[in-house]
PyMOL Python script that loads the backbone (N, CA, C, O; Angstrom):
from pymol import cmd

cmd.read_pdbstr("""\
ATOM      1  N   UNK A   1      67.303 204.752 -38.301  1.00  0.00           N
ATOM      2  CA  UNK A   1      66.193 203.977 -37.768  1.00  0.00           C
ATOM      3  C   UNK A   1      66.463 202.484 -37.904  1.00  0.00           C
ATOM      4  O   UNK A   1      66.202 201.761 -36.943  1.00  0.00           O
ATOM      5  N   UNK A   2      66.908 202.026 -38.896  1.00  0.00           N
ATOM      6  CA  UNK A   2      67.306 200.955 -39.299  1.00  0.00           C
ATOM      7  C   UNK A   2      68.271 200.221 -37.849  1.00  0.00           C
ATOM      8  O   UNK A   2      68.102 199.310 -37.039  1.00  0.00           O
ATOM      9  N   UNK A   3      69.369 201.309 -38.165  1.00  0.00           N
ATOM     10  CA  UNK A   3      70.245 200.446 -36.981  1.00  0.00           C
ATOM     11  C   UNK A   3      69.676 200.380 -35.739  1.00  0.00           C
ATOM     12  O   UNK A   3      69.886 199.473 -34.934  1.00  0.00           O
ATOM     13  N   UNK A   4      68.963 201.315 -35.567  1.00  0.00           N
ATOM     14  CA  UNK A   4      68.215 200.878 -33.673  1.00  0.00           C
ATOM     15  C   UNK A   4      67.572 199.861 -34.276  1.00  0.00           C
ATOM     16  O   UNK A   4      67.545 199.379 -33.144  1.00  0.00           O
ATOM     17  N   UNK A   5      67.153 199.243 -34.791  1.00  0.00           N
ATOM     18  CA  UNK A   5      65.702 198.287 -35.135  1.00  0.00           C
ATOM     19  C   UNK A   5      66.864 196.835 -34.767  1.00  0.00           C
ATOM     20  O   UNK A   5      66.895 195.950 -33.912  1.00  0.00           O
ATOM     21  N   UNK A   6      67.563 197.159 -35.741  1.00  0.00           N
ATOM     22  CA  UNK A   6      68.913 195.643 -35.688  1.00  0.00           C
ATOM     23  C   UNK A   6      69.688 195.573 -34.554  1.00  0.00           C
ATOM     24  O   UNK A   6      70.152 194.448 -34.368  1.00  0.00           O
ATOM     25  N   UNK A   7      70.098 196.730 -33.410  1.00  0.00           N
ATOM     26  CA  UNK A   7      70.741 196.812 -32.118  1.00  0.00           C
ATOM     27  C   UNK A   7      69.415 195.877 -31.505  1.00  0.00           C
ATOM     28  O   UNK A   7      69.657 194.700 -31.241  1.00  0.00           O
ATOM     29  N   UNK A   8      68.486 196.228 -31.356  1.00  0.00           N
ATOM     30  CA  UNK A   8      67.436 196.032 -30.385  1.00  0.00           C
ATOM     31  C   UNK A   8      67.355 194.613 -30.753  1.00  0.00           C
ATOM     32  O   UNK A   8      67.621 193.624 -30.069  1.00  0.00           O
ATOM     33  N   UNK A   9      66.939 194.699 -31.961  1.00  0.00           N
ATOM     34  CA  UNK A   9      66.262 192.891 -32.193  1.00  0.00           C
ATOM     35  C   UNK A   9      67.619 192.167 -31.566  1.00  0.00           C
ATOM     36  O   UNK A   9      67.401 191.382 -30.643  1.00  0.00           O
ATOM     37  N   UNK A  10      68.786 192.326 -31.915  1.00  0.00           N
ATOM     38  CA  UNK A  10      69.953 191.851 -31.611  1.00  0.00           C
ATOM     39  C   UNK A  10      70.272 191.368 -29.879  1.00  0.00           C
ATOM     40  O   UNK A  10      70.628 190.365 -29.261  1.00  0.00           O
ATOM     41  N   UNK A  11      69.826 193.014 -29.564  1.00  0.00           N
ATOM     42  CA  UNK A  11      70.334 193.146 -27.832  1.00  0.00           C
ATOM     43  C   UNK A  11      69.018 192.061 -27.105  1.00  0.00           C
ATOM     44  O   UNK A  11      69.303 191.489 -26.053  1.00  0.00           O
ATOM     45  N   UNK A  12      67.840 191.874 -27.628  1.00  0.00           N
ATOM     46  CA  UNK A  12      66.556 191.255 -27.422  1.00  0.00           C
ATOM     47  C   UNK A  12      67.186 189.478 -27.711  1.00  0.00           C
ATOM     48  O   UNK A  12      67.387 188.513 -26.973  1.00  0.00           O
ATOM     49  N   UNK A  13      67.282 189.661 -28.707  1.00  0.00           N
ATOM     50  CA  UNK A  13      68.086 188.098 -29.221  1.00  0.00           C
ATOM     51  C   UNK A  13      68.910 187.228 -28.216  1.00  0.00           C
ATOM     52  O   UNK A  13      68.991 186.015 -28.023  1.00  0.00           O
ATOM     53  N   UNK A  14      69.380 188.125 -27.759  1.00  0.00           N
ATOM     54  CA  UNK A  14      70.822 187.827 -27.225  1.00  0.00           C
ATOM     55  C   UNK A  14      70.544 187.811 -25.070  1.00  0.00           C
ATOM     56  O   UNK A  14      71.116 187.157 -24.198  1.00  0.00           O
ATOM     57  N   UNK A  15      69.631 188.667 -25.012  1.00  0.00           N
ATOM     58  CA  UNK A  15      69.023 188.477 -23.616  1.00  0.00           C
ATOM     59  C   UNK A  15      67.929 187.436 -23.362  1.00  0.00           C
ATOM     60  O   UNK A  15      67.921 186.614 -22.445  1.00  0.00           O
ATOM     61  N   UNK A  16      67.042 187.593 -24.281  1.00  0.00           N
ATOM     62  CA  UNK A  16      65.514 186.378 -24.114  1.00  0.00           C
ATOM     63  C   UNK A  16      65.825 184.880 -24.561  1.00  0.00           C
ATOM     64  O   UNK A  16      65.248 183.931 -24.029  1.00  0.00           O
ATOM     65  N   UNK A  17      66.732 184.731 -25.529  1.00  0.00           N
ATOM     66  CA  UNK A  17      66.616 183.429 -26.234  1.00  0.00           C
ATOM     67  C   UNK A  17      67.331 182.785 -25.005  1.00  0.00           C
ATOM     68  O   UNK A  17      66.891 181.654 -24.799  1.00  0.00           O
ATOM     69  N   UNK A  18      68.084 183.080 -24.326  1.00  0.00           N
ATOM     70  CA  UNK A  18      68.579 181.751 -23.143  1.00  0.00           C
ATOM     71  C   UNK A  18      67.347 181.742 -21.768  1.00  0.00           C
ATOM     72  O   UNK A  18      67.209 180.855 -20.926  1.00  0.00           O
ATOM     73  N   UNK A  19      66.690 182.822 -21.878  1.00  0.00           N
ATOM     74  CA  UNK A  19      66.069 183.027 -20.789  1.00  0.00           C
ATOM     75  C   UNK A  19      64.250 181.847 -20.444  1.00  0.00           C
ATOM     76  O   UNK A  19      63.477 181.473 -19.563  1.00  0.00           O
ATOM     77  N   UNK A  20      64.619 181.764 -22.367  1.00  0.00           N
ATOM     78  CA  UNK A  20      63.228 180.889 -22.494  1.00  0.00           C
ATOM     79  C   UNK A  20      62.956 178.926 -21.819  1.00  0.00           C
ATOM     80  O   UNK A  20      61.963 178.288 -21.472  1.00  0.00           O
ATOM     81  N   UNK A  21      63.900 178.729 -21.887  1.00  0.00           N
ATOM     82  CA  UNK A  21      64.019 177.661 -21.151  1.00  0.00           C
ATOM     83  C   UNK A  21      64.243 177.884 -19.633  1.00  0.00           C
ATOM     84  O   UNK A  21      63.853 176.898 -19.007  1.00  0.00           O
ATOM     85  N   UNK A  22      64.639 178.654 -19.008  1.00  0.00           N
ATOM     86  CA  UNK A  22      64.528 179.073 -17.402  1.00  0.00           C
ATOM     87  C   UNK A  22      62.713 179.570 -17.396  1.00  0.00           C
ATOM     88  O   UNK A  22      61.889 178.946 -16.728  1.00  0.00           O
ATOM     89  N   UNK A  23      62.527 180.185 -17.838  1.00  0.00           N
ATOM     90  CA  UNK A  23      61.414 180.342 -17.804  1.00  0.00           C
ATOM     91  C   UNK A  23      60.328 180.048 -17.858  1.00  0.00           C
ATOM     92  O   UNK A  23      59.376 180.754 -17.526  1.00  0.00           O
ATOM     93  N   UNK A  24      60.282 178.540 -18.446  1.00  0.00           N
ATOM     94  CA  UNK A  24      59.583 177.636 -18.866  1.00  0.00           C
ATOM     95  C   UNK A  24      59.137 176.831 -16.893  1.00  0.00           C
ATOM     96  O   UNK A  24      58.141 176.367 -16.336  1.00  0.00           O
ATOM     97  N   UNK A  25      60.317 177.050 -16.600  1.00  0.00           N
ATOM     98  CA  UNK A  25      60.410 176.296 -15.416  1.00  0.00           C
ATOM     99  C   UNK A  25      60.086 176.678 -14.205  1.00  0.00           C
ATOM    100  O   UNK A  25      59.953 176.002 -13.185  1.00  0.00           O
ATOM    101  N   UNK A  26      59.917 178.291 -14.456  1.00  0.00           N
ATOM    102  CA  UNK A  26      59.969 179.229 -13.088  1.00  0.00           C
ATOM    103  C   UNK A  26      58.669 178.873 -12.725  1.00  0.00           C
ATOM    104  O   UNK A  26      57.765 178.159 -13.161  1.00  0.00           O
ATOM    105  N   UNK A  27      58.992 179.991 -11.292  1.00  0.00           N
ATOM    106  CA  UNK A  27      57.585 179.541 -10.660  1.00  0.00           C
ATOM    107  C   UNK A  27      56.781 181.062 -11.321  1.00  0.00           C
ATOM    108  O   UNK A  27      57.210 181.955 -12.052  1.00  0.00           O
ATOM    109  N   UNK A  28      55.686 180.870 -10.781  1.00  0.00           N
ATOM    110  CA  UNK A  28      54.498 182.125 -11.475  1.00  0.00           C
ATOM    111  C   UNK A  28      55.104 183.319 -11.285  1.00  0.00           C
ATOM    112  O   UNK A  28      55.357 184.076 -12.222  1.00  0.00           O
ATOM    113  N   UNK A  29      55.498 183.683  -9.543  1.00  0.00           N
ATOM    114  CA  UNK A  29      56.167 184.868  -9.341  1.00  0.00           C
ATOM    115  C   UNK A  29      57.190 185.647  -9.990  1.00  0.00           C
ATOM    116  O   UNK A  29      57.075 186.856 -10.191  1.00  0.00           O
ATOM    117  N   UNK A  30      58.296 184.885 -10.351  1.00  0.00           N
ATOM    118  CA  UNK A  30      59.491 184.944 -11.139  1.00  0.00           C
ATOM    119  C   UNK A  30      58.983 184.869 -12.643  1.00  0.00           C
ATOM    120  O   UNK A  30      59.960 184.934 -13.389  1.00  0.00           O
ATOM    121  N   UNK A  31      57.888 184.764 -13.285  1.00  0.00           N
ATOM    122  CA  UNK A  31      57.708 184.706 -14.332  1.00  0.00           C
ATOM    123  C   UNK A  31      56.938 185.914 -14.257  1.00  0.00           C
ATOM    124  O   UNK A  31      56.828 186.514 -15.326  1.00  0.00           O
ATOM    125  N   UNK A  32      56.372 186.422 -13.242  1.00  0.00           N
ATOM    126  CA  UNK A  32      55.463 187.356 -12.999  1.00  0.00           C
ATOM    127  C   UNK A  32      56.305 188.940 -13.716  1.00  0.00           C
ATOM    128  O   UNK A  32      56.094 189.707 -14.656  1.00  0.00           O
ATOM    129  N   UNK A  33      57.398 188.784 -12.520  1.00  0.00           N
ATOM    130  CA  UNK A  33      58.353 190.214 -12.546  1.00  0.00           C
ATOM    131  C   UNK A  33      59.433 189.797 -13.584  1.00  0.00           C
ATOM    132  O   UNK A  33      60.186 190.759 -13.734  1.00  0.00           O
ATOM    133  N   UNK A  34      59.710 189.027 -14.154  1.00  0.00           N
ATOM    134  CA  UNK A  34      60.466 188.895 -15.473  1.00  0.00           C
ATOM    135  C   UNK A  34      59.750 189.217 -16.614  1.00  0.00           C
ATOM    136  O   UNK A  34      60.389 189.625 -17.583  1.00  0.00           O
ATOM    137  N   UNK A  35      58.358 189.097 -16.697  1.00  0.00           N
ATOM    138  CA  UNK A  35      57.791 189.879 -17.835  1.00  0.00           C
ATOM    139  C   UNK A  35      57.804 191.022 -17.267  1.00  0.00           C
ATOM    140  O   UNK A  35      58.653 191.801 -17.698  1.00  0.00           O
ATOM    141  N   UNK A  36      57.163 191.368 -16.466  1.00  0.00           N
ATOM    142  CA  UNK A  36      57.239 193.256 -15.751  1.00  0.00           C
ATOM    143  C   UNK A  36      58.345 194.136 -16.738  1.00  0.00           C
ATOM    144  O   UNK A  36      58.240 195.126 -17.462  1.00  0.00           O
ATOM    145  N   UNK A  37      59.623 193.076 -16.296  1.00  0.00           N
ATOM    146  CA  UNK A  37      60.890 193.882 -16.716  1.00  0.00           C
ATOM    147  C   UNK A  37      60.556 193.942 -18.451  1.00  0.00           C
ATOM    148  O   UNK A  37      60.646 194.915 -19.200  1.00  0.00           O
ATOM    149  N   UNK A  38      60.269 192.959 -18.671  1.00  0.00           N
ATOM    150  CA  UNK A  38      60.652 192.762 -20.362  1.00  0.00           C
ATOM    151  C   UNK A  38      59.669 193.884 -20.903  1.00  0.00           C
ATOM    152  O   UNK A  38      60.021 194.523 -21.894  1.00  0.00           O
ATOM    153  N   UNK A  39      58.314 194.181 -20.224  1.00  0.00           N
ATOM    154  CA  UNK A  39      57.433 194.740 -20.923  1.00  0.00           C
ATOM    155  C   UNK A  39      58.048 196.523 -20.740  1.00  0.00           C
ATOM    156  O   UNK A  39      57.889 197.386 -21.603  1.00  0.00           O
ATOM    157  N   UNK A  40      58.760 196.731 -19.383  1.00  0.00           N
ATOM    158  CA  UNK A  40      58.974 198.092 -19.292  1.00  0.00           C
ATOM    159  C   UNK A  40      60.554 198.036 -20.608  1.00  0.00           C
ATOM    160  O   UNK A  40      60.872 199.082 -21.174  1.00  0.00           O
ATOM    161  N   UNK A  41      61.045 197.202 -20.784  1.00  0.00           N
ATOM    162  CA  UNK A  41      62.103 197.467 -21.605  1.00  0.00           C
ATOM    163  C   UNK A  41      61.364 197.477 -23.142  1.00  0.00           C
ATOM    164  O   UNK A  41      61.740 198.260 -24.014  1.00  0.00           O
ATOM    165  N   UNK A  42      60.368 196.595 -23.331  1.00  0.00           N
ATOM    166  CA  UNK A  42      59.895 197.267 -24.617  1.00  0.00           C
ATOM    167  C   UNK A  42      59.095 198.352 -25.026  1.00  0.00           C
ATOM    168  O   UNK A  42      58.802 198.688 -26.173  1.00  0.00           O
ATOM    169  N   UNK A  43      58.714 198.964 -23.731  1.00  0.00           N
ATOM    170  CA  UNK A  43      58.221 200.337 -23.772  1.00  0.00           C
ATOM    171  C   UNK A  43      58.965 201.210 -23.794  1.00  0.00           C
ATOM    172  O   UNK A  43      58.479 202.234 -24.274  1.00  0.00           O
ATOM    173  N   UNK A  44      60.255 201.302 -23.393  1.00  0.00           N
ATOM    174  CA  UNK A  44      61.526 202.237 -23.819  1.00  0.00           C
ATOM    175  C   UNK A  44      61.983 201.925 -25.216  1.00  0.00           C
ATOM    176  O   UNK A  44      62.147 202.891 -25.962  1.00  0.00           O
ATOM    177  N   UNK A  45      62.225 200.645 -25.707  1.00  0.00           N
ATOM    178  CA  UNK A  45      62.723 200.522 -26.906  1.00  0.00           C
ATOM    179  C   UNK A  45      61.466 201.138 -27.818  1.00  0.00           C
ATOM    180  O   UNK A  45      61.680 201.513 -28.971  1.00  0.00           O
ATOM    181  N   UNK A  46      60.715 201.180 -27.476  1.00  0.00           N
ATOM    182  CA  UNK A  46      59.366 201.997 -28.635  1.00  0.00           C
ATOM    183  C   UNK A  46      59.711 203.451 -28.545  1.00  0.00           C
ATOM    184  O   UNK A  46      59.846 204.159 -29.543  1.00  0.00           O
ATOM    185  N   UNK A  47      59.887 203.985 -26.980  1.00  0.00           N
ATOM    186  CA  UNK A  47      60.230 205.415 -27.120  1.00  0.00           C
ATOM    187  C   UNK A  47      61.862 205.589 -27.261  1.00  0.00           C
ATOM    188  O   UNK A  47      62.314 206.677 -26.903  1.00  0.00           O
ATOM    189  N   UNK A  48      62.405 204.999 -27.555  1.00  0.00           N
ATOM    190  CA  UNK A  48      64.410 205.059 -28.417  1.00  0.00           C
ATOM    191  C   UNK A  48      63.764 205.100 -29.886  1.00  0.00           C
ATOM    192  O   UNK A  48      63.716 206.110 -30.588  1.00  0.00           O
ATOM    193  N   UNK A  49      63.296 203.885 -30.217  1.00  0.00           N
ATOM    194  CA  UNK A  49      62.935 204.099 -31.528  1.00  0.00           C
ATOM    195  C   UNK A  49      62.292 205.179 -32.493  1.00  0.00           C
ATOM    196  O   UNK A  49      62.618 205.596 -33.604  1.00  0.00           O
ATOM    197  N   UNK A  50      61.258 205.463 -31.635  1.00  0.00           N
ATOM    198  CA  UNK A  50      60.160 206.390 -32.323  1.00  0.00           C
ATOM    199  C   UNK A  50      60.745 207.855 -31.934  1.00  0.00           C
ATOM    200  O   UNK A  50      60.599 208.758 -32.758  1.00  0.00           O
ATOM    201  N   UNK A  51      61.438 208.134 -30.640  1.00  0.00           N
ATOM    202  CA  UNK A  51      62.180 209.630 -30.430  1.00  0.00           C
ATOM    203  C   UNK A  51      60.878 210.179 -30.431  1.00  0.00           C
ATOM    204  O   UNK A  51      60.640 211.050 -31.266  1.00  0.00           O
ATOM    205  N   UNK A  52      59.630 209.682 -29.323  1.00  0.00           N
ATOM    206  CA  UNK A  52      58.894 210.317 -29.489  1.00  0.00           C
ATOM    207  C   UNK A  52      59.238 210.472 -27.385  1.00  0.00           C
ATOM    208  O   UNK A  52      59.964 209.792 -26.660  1.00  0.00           O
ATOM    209  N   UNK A  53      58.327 211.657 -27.067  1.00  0.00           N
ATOM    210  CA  UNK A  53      58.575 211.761 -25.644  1.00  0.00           C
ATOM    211  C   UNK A  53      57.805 211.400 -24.624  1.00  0.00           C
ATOM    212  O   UNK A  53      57.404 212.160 -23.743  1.00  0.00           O
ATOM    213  N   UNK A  54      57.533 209.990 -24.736  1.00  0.00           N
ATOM    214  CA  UNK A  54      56.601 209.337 -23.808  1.00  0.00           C
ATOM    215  C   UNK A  54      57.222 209.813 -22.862  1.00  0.00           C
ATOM    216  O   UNK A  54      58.310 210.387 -22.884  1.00  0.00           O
ATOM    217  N   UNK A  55      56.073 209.431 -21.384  1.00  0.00           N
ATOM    218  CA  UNK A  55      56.260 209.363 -20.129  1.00  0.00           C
ATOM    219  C   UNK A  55      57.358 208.544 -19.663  1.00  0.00           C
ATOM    220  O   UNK A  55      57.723 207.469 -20.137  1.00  0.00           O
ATOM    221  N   UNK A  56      57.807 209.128 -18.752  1.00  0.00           N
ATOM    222  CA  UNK A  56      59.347 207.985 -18.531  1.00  0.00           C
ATOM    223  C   UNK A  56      58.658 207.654 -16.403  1.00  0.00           C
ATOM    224  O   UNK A  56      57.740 208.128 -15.734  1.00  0.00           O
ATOM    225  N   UNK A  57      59.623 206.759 -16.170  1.00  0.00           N
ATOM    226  CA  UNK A  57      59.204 206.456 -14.775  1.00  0.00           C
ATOM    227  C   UNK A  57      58.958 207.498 -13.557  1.00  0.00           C
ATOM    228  O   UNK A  57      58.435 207.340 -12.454  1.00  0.00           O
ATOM    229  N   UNK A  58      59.493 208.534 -14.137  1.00  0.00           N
ATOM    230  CA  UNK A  58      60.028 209.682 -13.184  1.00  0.00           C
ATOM    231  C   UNK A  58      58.600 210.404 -13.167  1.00  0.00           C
ATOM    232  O   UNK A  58      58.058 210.858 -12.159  1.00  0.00           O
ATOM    233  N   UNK A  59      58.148 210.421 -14.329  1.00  0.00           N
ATOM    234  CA  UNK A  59      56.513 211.433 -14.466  1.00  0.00           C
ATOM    235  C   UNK A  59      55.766 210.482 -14.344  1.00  0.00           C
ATOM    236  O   UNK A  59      54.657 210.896 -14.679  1.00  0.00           O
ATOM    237  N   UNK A  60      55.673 209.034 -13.953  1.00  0.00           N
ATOM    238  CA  UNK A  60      54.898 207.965 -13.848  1.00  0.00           C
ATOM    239  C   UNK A  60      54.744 208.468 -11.812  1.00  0.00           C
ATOM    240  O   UNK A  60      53.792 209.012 -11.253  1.00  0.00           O
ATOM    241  N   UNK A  61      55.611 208.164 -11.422  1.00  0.00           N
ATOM    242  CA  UNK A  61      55.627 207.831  -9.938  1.00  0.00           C
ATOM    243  C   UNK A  61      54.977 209.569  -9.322  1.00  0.00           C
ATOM    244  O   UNK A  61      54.280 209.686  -8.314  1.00  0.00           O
ATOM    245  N   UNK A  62      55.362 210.598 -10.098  1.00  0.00           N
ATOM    246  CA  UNK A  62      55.195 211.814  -9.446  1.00  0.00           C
ATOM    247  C   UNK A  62      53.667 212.008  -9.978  1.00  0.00           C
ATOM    248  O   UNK A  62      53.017 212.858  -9.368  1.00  0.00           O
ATOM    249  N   UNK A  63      53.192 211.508 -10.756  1.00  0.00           N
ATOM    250  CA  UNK A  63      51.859 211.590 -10.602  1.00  0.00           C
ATOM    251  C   UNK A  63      50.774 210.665  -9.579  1.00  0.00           C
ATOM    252  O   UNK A  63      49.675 210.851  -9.057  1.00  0.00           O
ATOM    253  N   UNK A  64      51.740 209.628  -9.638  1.00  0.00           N
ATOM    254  CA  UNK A  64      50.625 208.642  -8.705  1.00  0.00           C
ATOM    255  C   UNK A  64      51.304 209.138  -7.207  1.00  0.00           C
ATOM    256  O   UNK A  64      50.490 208.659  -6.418  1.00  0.00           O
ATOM    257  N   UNK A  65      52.258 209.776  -6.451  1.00  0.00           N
ATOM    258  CA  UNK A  65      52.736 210.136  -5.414  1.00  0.00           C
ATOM    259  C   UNK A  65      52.565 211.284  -4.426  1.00  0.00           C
ATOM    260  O   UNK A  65      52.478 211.477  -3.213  1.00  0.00           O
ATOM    261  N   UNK A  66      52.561 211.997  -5.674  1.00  0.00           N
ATOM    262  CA  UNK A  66      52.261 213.336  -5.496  1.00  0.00           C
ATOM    263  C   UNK A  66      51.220 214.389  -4.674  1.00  0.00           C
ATOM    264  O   UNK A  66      51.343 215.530  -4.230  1.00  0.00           O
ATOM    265  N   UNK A  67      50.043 213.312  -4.715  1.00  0.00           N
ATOM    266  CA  UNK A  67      48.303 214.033  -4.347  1.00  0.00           C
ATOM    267  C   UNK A  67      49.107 212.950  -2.984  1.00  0.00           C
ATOM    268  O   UNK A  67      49.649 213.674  -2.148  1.00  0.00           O
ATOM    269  N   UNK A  68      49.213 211.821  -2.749  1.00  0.00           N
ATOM    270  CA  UNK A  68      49.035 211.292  -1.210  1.00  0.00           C
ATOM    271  C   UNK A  68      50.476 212.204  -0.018  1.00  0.00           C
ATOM    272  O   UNK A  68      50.556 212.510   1.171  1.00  0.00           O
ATOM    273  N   UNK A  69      51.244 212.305  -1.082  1.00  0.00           N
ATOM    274  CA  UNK A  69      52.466 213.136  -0.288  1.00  0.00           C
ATOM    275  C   UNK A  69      51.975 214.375   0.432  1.00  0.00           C
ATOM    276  O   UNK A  69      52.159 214.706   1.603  1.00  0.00           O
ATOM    277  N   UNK A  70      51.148 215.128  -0.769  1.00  0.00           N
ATOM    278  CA  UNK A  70      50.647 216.203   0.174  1.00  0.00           C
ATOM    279  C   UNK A  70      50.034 216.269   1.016  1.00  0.00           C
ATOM    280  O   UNK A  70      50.148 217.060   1.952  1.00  0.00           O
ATOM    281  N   UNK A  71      49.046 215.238   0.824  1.00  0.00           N
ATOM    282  CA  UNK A  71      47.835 215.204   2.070  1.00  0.00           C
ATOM    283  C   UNK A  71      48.942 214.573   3.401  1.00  0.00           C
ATOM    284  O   UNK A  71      48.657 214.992   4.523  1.00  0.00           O
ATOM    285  N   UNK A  72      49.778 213.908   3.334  1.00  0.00           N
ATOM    286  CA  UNK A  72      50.450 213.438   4.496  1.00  0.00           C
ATOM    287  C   UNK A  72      51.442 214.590   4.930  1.00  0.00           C
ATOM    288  O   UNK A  72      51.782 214.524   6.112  1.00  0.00           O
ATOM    289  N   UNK A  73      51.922 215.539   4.262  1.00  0.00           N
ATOM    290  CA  UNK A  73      52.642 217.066   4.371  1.00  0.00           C
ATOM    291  C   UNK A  73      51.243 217.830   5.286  1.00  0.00           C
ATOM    292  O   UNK A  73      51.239 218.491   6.325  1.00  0.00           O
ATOM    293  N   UNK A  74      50.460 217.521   4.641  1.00  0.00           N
ATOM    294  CA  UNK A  74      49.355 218.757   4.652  1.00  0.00           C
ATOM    295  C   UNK A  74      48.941 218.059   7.006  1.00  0.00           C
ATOM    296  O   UNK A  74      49.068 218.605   8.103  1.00  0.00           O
ATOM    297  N   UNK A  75      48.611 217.100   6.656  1.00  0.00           N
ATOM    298  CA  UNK A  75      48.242 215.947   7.905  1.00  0.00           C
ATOM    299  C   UNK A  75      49.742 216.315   9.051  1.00  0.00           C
ATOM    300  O   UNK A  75      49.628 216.246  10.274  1.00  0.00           O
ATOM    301  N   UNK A  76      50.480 216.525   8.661  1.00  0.00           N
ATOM    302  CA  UNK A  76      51.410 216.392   9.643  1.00  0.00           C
ATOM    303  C   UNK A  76      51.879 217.901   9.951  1.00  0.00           C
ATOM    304  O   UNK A  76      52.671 218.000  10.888  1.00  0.00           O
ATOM    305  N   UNK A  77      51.516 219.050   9.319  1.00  0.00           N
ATOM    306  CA  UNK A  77      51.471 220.202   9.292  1.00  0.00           C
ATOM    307  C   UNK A  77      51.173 220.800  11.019  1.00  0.00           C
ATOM    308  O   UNK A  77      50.024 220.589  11.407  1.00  0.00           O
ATOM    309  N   UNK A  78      52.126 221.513  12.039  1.00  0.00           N
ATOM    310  CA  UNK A  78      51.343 222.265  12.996  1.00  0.00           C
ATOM    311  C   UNK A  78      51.050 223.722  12.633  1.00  0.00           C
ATOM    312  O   UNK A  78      51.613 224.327  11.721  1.00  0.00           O
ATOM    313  N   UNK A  79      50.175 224.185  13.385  1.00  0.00           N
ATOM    314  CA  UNK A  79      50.133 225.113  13.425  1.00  0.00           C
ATOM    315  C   UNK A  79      50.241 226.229  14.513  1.00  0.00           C
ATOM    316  O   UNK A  79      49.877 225.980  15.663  1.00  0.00           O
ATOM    317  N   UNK A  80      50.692 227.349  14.200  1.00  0.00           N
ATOM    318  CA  UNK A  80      51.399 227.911  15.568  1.00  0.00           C
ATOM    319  C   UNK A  80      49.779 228.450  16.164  1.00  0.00           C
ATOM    320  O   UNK A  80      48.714 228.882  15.725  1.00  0.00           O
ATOM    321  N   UNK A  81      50.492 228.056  17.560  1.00  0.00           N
ATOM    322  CA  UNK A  81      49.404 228.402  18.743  1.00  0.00           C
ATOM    323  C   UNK A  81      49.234 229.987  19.136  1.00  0.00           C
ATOM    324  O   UNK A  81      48.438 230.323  20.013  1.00  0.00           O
TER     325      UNK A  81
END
""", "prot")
cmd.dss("prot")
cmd.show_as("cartoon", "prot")
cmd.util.cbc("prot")
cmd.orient("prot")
């Protein structure tokens, strides 16, 4: 546990600390989807760490996709005459 804790703070260290002065400068948008990223990477580093089995992107998208896919399957469906 230890060593993921010191990889991460490390791999975190080593990506954000140059990024903070670009960032300072960006415009809203680019500051917008650069946190996006940072926040989905510290939601994986919680589930590396903890080895617990959060939701990953794959069961994220197939739930929100899933109910409109069908109805557009279901909508485009013929039926024989």
């Amino acid at each position: 546990m230890k060593e993921r804790v010191i990889v991460l703070l490390l791999t975190y260290a080593i990506v954000l600390l140059p990024d903070i002065r670009a960032c300072r400068k960006a415009a809203l948008r680019d500051k917008t989807i650069y946190y996006a990223f940072v926040a989905l990477s510290v939601y994986y580093s919680i589930d590396y760490l903890t080895i617990r089995e959060l939701p990953d992107m794959h069961t994220a998208v197939d739930h929100l996709l899933t109910g409109p896919a069908r109805q557009i399957v279901n909508y485009l469906k013929v039926k024989p005459a």
